[in-house]
N, C-alpha and C positions, 0 to 999 in steps of 0.2 A: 271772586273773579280772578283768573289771571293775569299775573304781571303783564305777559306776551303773549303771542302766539303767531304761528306762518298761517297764512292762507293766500286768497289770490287776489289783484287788487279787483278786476272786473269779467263780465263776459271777454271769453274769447274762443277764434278758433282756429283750424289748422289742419288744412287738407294735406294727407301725402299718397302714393299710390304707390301700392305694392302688388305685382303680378297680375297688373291691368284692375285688380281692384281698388275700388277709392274707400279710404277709410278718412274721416273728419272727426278729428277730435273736440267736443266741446267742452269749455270748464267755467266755471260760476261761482263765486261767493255766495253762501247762505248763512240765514242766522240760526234755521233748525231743522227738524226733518221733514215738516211739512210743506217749507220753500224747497227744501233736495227735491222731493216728489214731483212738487208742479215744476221743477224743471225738468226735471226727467220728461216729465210727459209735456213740455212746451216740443222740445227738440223732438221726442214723437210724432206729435204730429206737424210740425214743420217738416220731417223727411218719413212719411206716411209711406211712400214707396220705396226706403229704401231696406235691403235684404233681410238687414240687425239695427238694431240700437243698444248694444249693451251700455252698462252702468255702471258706476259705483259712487258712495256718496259716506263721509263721516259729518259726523253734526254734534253738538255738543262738547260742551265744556271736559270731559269726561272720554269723549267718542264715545259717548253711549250708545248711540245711534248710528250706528251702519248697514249698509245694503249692498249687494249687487247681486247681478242677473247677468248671465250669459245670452238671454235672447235667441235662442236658436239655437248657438252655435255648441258644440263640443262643449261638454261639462269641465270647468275649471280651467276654457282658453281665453276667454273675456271678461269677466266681470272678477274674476279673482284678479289676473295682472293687472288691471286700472285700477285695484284697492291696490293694489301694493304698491303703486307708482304711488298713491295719493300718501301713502303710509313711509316709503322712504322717505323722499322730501317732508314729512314729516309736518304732514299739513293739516289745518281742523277747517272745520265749518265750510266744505266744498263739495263740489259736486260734479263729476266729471260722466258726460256721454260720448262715445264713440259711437258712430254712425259706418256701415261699411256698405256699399254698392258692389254687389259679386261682381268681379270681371269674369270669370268663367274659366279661373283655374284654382282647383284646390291646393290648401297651402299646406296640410297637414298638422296635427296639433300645435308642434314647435313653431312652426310659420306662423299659426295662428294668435299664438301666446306671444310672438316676437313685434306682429302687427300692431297689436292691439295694446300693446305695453307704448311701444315708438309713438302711436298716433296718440296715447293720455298724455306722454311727455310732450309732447307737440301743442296739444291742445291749451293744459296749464302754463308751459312756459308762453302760449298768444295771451294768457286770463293775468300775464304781470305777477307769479311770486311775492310776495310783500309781506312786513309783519306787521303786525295792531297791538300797540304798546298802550297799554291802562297810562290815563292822566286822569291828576283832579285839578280842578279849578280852584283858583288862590285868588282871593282879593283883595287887594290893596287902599285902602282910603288915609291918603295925606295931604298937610300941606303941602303950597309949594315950594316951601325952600325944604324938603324933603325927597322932592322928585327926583332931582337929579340922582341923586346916592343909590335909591332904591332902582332907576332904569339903569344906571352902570351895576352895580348887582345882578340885577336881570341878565344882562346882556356878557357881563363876568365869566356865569356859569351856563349860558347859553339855552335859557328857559324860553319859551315860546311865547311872547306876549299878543294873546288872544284882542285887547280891545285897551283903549286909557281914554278917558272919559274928562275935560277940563271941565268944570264947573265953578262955586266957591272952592271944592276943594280937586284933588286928582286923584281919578278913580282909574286903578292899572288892575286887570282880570287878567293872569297869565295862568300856563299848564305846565308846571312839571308834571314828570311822571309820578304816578304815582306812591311810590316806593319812598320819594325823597320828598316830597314835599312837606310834611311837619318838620323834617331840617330845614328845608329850606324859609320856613313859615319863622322859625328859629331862629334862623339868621338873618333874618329882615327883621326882627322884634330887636336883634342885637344890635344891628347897622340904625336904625331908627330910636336907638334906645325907650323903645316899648311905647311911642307917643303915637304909634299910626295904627289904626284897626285894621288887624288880617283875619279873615275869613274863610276856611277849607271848605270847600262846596261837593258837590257830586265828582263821581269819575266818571271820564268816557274815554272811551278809544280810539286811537287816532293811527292813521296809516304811515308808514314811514318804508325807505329803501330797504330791500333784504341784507345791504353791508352795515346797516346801521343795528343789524345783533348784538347784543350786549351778553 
C-alpha cells in the first residue's frame, strides 16, 4: 500500500462558459475502475442532452487503470487534456467529466484543448485536492498512573488519538502514520518501561490538507 497519495476529497463541480458554450467540469474520488465507469455514466445520463461528455479517469495503486474518450469531439482535444490535468496535479484514484452544451461557435482544436483542460482544472479544484496518508491503529492498555505520560507522548509528537476507553484499566486507540508507528509503539514501551500492552492493528487511510505533504 502507499504511504500517500493526491486525490480529491469529494464530488464536485464547476461550470465556466467559453464562446457562449457551457462546459461543467465534474470530478469524483474512486477506489477503482469500475466506480471511474459508473461515474462516467451517472453524469451521462444526468446531462443526456448535452452535445459531449468527455472523460478521463486513472484508478489504481499503479495507474493501471486509465481511460479517456473525446466523445464527439476532435481526436486528442478532450479526453487527452482532462488526463493530463489529472496526471500534472499528480493525482490517482479520480475521475473527472466534462460536459460541454454547444453555444454555436466553433472553437478550433486549440480552443478546444484550451476549454476542456480549464473546465478539468475547474472541476477538481470544486472536488477539494487532498491527500490520504496510510495509518495504522496503535493500542494502548494501562494503568492509571500511566495515562498521564503516555497522552502527554501522544500529544508531544502530535498523533491522532482516535478513541481512550476508562474502565479498570485506560484503553487509548490512536493513529500514526503508518511509517512511524513501531517507533512510535517503541517509545511508548520505553516511556512506560514495557509494563502497558501495545498493539499494532490494521492501516487505513485518512484524509488530510494538500499543505500537510510530507
Amino acid at each position: 500500500m502507499l504511504e500517500q497519495y493526491r486525490t480529491v476529497n469529494r464530488y464536485g463541480e464547476k461550470e465556466i462558459v467559453i464562446r457562449r458554450s457551457r462546459f461543467i467540469g465534474h470530478a469524483a474520488p474512486v477506489e477503482n475502475e469500475e466506480e471511474a465507469w459508473r461515474f462516467v455514466e451517472e453524469i451521462r445520463k444526468k446531462h443526456a442532452q448535452a452535445t459531449h461528455n468527455c472523460y478521463a479517469y486513472v484508478a489504481g495503486e499503479r495507474d493501471q487503470f486509465q481511460k479517456q474518450s473525446d466523445d464527439g469531439e476532435p481526436s486528442g482535444t478532450a479526453g487527452k487534456p482532462i488526463l493530463e490535468v489529472i496526471k500534472r496535479r499528480g493525482l490517482k484514484n479520480v475521475a473527472v467529466v466534462v460536459t460541454r452544451y454547444f453555444g454555436g461557435i466553433l472553437l478550433g482544436a486549440g480552443g478546444l484543448v484550451g476549454a476542456y483542460t480549464e473546465a478539468a482544472v475547474a472541476g477538481i479544484d470544486a472536488a477539494e485536492p487532498v491527500i490520504r496518508k496510510l495509518h495504522r491503529t496503535l493500542t494502548i492498555e494501562a494503568d492509571y498512573n500511566w495515562y498521564g505520560k503516555i497522552e502527554h507522548e501522544l500529544r508531544l509528537k502530535g498523533i491522532l488519538i482516535k478513541d481512550t476507553a476508562f474502565t479498570d484499566k485506560v484503553t487509548v486507540v490512536c493513529l500514526p502514520e503508518a511509517g512511524s508507528a513501531e517507533r512510535l509503539a517503541a517509545d511508548l514501551t520505553n516511556v512506560t518501561q514495557g509494563k502497558c500492552p501495545i498493539t499494532l492493528g490494521e492501516s487505513v487511510y485518512m484524509t488530510h490538507p494538500m499543505e500537510e505533504e510530507s
